[in-house]
C-alpha positions, -999 to 999 in steps of 0.1 A, spaced: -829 -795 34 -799 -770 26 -789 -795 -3 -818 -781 -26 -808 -749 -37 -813 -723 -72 -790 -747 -90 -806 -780 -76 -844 -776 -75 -851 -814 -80 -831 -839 -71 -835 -879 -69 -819 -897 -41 -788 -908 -53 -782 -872 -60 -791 -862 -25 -766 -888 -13 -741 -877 -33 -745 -838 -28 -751 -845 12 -725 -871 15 -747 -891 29 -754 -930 23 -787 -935 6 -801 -957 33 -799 -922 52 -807 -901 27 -844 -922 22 -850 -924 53 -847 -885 64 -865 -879 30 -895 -902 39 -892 -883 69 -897 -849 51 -920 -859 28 -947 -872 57 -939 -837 72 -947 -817 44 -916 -801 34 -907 -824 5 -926 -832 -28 -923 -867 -48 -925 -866 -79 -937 -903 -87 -928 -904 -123 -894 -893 -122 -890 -898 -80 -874 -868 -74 -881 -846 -44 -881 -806 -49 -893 -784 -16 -931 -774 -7 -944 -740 6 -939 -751 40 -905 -743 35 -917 -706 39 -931 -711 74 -893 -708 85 -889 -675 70 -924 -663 83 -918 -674 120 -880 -659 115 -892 -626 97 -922 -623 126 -902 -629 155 -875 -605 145 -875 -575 158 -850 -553 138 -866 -561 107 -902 -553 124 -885 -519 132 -869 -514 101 -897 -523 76 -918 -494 78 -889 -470 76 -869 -485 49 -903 -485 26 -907 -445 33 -875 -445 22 -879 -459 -8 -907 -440 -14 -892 -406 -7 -861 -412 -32 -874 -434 -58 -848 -459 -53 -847 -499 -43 -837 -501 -3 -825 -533 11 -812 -545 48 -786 -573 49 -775 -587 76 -738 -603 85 -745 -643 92 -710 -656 93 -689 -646 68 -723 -644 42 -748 -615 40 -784 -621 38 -810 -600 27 -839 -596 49 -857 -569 38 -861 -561 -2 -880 -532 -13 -872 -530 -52 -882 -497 -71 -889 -500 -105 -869 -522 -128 -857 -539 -102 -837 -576 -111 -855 -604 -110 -829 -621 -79 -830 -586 -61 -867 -592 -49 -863 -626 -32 -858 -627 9 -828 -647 23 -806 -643 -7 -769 -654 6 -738 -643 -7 -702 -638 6 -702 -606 26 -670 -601 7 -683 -595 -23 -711 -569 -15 -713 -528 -1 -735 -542 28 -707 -570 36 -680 -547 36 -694 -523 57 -703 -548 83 -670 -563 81 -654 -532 88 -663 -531 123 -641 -561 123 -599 -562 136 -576 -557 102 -568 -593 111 -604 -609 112 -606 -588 80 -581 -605 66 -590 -640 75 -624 -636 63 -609 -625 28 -587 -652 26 -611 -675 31 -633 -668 2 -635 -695 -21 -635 -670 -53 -676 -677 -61 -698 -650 -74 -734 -665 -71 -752 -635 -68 -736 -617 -93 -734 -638 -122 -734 -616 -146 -718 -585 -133 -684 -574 -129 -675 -569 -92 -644 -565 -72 -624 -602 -68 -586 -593 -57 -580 -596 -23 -560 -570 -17 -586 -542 -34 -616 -561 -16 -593 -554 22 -587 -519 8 -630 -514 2 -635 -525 35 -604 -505 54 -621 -472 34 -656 -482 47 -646 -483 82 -626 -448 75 -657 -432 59 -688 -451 76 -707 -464 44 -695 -485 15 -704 -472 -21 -687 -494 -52 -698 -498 -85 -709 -537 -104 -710 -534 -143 -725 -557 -167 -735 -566 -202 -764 -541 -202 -763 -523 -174 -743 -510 -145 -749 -503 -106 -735 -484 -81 -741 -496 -48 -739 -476 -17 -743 -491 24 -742 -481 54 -744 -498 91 -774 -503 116 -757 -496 148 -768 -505 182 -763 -487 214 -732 -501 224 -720 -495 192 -717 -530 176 -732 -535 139 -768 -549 135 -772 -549 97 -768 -525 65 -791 -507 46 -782 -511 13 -792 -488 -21 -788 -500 -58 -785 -473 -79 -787 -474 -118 -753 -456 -131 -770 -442 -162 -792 -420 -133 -763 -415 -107 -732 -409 -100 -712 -413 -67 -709 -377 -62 -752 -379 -62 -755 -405 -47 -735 -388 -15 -749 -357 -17 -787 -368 -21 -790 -401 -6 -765 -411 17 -777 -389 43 -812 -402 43 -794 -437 45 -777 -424 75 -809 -410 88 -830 -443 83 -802 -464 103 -799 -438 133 -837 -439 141 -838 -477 138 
């Protein structure tokens, strides 16, 4: 089921089997499998399998049963509201973010409305200020480890070197939010997060702003928003 993804929507079995690793034998028989359940489609002329809507019953029973984003919905969309800006909540899975909540303002992009959107935390404000909470050597591992893919950001310009992405989230733990800025052919953002905290201290999630640069500037975006950021994550 993880094989199908935005870059392989449809694939035949021999595909399957070669993406999975798996031997085809396998491969058919887990697909038949699928299929009689409902979460795979057949296309008989081409006999390809692509995902059904039943896919989404996992992210309904998740995004029901979860009790941070039942908390945090109402609030972030006030917030939203209030400023006139997109609000988002990531949370740390790994060493990936994934969006859970998306409340786009405006013009939002097209891949910024979509639930369960993974990327490496690495790459993003809400990743770095979750990884902050983390030793300087768990840090360091974790930025090591990236393979160097963008996929959420294909066509912006974002932070890549090692050593500047370890800085961001050394200054993130230092100032308790993340702000950077992602630039691209026709437009730029600046990104601003900070953490969901729980009583003991430990990080939940981020709430997570994208702000256009034509509009904003960091200096703003402090002043005007980050406290209401702050304020949204302290009463959740």
């Amino acid at each position: 089921m993880r094989a199908f993804t935005p870059e392989s929507t449809e694939m035949t079995l021999g595909e399957i089997a070669l993406k999975t690793e798996l031997s085809k034998s396998s491969v058919q028989r887990l697909c038949h499998t699928l299929h009689e359940l409902g979460y795979l489609q057949k296309e008989e002329k081409s006999k390809s399998f692509r995902p059904t809507l039943k896919y989404l019953d996992f992210s309904w029973s998740y995004l029901h049963s979860d009790q941070l984003v039942r908390l945090a919905t109402p609030r972030l969309i006030d917030l939203g509201r209030k400023l006139k800006i997109t609000v988002n909540l990531a949370e740390l899975d790994g060493t990936d973010i994934v969006f859970t909540i998306r409340n786009p303002y405006n013009q939002a992009p097209y891949y910024s409305t979509f639930l369960g959107r993974r990327v490496p935390a690495v790459l993003t404000t809400p990743g770095r200020v979750l990884l902050s909470f983390k030793t300087d050597d768990e840090v360091r591992a974790i930025v090591d480890s990236w393979d160097g893919t963008n996929p959420l950001f294909l066509t912006y310009k974002v932070i890549d070197d090692r050593d500047k992405i370890f800085e961001e989230i050394l200054l993130a733990r230092k100032q308790g939010y993340c702000i950077s800025e992602s630039q691209g052919a026709s437009s730029s953002l600046i990104n601003i997060a900070v953490p969901v905290i729980d009583g003991r201290g430990n990080p939940l999630a981020a709430i997570q702003s994208p702000m256009a640069a034509s509009e904003w500037d960091r200096e703003r975006i402090v002043r005007e928003v980050l406290p209401h950021l702050v304020e949204a994550a302290n009463s959740i």
